[in-house]
N, C-alpha and C positions, 0 to 999 in steps of 0.2 A: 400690584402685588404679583411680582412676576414667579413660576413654578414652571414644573416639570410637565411633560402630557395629561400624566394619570392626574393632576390636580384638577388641570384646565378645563376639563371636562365634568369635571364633581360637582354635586349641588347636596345640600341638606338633605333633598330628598332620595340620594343613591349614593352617601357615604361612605365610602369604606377609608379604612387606614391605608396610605398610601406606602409604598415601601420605605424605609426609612432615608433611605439613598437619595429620595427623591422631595425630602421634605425643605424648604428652606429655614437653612438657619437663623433665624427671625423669633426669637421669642420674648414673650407678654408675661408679664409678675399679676398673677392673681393673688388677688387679697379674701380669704375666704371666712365668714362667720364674725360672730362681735368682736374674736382675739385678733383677726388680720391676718391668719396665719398665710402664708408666702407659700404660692405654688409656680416654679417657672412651668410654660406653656408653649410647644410652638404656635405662633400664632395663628400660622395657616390655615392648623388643626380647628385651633377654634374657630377661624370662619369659616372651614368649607363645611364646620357642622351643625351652624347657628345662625344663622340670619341676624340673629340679636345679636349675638358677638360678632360678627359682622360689621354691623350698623354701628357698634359702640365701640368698637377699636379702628375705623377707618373714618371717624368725623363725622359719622348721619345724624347725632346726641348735642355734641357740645363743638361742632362746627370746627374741629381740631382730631386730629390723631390720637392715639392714647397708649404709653408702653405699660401701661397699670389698668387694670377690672377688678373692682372692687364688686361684692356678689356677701355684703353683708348679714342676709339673710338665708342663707344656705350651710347645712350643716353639712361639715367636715366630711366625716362620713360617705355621705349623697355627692360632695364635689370628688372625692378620691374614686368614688365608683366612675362615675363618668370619666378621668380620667383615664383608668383602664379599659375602657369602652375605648374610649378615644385613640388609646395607639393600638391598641390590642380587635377592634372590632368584635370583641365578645364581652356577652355582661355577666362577667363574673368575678366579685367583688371577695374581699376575704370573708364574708358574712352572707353571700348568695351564691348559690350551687347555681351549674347550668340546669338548663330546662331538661334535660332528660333525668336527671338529679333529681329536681322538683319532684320531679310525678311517681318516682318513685317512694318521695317519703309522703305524699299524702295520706292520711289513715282515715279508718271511719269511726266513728266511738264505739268504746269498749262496750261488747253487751254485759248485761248485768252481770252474769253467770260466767264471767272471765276472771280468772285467776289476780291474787294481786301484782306479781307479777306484771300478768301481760296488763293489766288496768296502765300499774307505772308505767311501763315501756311506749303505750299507745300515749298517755298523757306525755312524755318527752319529746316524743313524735311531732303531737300535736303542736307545743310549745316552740319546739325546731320551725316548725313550715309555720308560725305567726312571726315570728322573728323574722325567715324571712320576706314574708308577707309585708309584713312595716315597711321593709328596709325597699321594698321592688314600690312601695305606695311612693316612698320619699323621691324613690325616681323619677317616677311618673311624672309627678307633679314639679319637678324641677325642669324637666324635660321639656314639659308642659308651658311654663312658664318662660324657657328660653327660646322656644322656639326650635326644640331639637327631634325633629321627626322620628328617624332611623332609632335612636335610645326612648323614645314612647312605644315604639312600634315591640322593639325589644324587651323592653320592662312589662308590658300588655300581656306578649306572650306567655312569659313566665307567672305572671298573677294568676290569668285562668289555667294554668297549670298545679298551681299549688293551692288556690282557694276558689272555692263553688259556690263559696256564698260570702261575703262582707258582712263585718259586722255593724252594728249602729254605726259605732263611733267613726270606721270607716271610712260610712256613708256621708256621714255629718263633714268631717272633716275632708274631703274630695270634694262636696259642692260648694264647700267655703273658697276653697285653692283656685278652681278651673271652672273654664265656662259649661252649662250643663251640656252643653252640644256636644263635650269632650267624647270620645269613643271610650273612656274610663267608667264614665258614667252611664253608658247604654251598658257597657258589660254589668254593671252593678243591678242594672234592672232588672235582664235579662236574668243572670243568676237567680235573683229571688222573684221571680217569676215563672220562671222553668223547676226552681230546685223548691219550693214550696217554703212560706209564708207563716203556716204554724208550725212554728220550730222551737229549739230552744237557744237562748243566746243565754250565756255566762251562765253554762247548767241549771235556767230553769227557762221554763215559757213563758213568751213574751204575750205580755197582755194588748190587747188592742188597742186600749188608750194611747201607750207606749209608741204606739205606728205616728203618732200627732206631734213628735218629736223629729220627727223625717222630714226634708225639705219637700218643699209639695210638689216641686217637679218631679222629684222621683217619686213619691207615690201615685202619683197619676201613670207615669212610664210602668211602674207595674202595673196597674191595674188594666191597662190598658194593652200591655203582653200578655198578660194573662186572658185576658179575653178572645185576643189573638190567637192565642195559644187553643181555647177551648174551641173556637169556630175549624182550625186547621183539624186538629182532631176529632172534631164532630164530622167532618165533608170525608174523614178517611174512613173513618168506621161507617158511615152510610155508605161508601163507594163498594168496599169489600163486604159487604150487608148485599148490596143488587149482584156483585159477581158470583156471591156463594148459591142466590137466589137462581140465577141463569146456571150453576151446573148442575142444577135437579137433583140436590141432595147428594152430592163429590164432593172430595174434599176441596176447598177454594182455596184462592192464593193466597199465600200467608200476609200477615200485618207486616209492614216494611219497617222497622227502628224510626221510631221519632227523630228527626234532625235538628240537634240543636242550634242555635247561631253562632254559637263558640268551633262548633265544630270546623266552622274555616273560619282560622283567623284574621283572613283580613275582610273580615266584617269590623274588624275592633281597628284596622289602619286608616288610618286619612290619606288613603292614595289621592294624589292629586289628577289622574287619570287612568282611564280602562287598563293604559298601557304598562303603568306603573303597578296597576294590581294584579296583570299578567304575570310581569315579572315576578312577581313577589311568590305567588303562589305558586308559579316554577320552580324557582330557587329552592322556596320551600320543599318543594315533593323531591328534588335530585339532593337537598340534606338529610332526606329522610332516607333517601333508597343507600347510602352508604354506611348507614346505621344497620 
């Protein structure tokens, strides 16, 4: 599967859309969902971004080639975004904002003593970022499922940007999909580990029984951050406890910002080495300073 330089050098794990100039004309009929529905593809596209599609359009499967991928389990929707990922190198679907987007429409719940007005406007808010909340889960886990790095990596970001906390259902429905080990599943723990545990889900509080409905890996992953969590901040306040103690009643160095894990994202990447998470986190800091 002969291509251009920029291909020859591509792997799943450092994707990008190649110029269009440079793609070969070679394209794959995907069959998507129970209807079949018909998406042409180039093909190249899908293997320099899939290992799965890969393996299943050059004979690793059924010991033959294949001009047809059938992906009968995959909603429309979830395949169309990926598409746009796929030539476009950015996730953003008719139904998901970029990630600077995102973070803008997060809200916090209305307090009591708010207008009904602003009640509504926060409750559309809120409705807006689950919507796309859904739509960035369906990614993941397709993503996930195919073997496509770069649009997990992509979809991840955008999740802890617009949600801080997952709901049950969620949760339930991510360790059904994906292996717990998934970096989706540590953000979920993390979240309700850091973002606190008595809360309310579907406007009331969730009883503790209710916690017995959660896969036990992840309650254990929280309990077990959270505990993490308690000992880091116990060694921080005893630290600046003996600093304040040694400047004989001065004022002492202030408490530093808790550090959350989300706060660099690629705690939530599957870099497949140091060097790859260098990169990434470069990339990242030189997209942020153009903003």
């Amino acid at each position: 599967m002969a291509t251009t330089r920029t291909a020859d050098v591509m792997t799943p794990e450092t994707y990008e859309p190649p110029p269009i100039s440079e793609i070969e004309p070679e394209f794959i009929d995907v069959r998507v969902g129970p209807s079949k529905k018909s998406h042409i593809v180039h093909k190249i596209l899908l293997c320099l971004s899939s290992q799965n599609f890969a393996t299943a359009l050059n004979g690793g499967f059924a010991g033959r080639k294949s001009e047809t991928l059938h992906l009968p389990h995959v909603l429309e929707d979830v395949f169309k975004t990926y598409m746009d990922w796929l030539y476009q190198g950015r996730l953003k679907a008719r139904y998901i904002k970029t990630a600077e987007d995102a973070e803008d429409a997060v809200v916090d719940d209305a307090d009591d003593e708010d207008s009904d007005d602003e009640e509504a406007d926060a409750e559309y808010d809120k409705e807006s970022c689950i919507e796309k909340f859904n739509a960035l889960h369906d990614v993941y886990i397709f993503a996930d499922r195919y073997l496509i790095p770069q649009l997990q990596r992509a979809a991840i970001d955008q999740i802890i940007l617009i949600c801080k906390r997952p709901s049950f259902g969620d949760i339930r429905s991510l360790y059904e999909a994906v292996s717990q080990s998934s970096p989706l599943c540590q953000f979920y723990i993390d979240a309700w580990a850091h973002e606190g545990c008595h809360v309310k889900e579907g406007g009331r509080y969730i009883l503790p029984s209710e916690y017995k409905t959660l896969p036990q890996a992840f309650v254990l992953g929280v309990f077990l951050e959270s505990v993490q969590r308690t000992h880091d901040q116990m060694e921080t306040w005893n630290a600046e406890k003996k600093a304040n103690k040694r400047k004989k009643g001065k004022e002492g160095k202030k408490v530093k910002r808790y550090n959350f894990p989300w706060d660099d994202l690629c705690n939530y990447h599957a870099h497949v080495s140091k060097e790859h998470r260098e990169a990434c986190t470069a990339k990242r800091k030189a997209a942020k300073g153009k903003n």
